[in-house]
C-alpha positions in Angstrom: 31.7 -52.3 -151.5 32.3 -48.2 -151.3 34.1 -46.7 -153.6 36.1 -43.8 -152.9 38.1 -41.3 -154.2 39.5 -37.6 -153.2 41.5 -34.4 -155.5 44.0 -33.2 -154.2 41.9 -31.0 -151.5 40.4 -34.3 -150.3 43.9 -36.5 -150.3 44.1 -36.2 -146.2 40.5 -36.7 -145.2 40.4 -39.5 -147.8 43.9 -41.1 -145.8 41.7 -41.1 -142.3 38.4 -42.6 -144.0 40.7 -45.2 -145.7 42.1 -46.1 -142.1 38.6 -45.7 -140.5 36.8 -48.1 -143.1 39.9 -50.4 -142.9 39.6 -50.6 -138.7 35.8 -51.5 -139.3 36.3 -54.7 -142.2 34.5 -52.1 -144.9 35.4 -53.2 -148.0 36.5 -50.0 -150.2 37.8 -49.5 -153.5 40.3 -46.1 -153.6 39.7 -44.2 -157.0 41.8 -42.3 -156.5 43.5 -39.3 -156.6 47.0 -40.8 -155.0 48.9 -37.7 -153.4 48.7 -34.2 -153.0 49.7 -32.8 -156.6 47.1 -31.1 -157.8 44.3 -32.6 -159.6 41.0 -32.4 -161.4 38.0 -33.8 -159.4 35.2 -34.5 -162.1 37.6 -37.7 -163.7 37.1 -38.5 -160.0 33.6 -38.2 -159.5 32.8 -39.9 -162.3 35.1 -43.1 -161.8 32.9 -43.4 -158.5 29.5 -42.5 -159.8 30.2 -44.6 -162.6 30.8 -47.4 -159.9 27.8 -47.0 -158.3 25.4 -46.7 -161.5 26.9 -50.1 -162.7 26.4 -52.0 -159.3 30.1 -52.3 -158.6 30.0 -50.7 -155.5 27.1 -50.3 -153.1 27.5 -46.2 -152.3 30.2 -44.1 -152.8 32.0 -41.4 -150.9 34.1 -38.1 -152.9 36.4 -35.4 -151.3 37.4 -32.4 -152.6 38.1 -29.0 -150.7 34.4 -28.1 -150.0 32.9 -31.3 -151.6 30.5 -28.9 -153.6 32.1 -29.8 -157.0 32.5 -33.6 -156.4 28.4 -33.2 -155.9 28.0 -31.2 -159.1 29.9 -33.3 -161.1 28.8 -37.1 -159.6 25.5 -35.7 -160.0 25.5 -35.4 -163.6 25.4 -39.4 -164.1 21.8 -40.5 -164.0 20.7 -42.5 -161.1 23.6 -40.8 -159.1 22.2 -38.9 -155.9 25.0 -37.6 -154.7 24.8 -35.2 -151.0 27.8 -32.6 -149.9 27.5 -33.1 -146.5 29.0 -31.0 -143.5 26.4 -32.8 -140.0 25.3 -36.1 -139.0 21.9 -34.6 -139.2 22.2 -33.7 -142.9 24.2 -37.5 -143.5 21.1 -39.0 -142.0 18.5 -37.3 -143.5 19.8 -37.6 -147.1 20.0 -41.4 -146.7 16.2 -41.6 -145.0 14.9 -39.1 -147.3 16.7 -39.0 -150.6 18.6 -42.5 -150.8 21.5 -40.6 -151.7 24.2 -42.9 -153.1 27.5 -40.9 -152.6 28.3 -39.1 -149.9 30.5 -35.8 -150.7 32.7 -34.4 -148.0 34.8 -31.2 -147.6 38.6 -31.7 -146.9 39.2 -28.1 -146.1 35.6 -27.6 -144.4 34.9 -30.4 -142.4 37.4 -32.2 -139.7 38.8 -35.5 -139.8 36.6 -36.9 -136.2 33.3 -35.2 -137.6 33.9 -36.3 -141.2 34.4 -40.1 -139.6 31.0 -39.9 -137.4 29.3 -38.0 -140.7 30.3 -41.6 -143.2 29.5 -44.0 -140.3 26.1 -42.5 -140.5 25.4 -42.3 -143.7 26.9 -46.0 -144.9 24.7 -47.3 -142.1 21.3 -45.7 -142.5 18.6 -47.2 -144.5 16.5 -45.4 -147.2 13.0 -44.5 -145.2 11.0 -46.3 -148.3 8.3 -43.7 -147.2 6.2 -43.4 -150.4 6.7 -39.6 -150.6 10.5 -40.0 -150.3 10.1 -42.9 -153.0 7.5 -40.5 -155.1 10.1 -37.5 -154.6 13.1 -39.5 -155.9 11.0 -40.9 -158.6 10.3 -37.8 -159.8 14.2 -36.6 -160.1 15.2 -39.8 -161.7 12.4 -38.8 -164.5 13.8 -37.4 -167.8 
């Protein structure tokens, strides 16, 4: 299962992954935020990280206006690797290299058809399990 959510600077990008994910059979859980009001993205990004540290959902995916702060603040629950990403080469690489675990995207910085090719990759690539990735990753997770 993903687990999703969006502020208020992520409500429309969230609305096409929805669909997107839906048209594919992904099963999702929407975390919310619910419209455009305006909104304050770490209760956000910590209802998904906190879904993916417990096991309840597989990887996530947060959207805010640049998806800089949904990154700063998922990443602030251990075991959360959480990756702002704007390219497919970035999506894949973070997945291979880093086993990143939410995927943070930019409502007001990336578009809706790259946004869709950038989750496809990143829910479908496997960690590497390269010992220096695993060593690297290791090494964050220490305290």
């Amino acid at each position: 299962m993903i687990a999703i959510a969006s502020d208020h600077g992520g409500y429309a990008l969230k609305q096409e992954l929805l669909r997107h994910l839906e048209k594919q059979g992904v099963e999702f859980k929407d975390f919310g935020c619910y419209s455009e009001a305006s909104c304050d993205y770490p209760a956000y990004a910590k209802a998904v990280a906190g879904a993916v540290k417990s096991g309840e959902a597989e990887k996530g995916i947060l959207i805010c206006g640049t998806g800089i702060g949904m990154s700063i603040a998922a990443n602030k629950v251990p075991g959360i690797r959480a990756a702002a990403v704007s390219d497919c080469f970035t999506a894949k690489a973070t997945r291979e290299h880093n086993d990143a675990n939410i995927l943070c995207l930019g409502g007001r910085t990336v578009g809706p058809e790259l946004a869709l090719m950038i989750a496809d990759i990143f829910l479908t690539t496997p960690f590497s399990g390269a010992e220096r990735h695993a060593r690297r990753i290791a090494q964050i997770e220490e305290n």
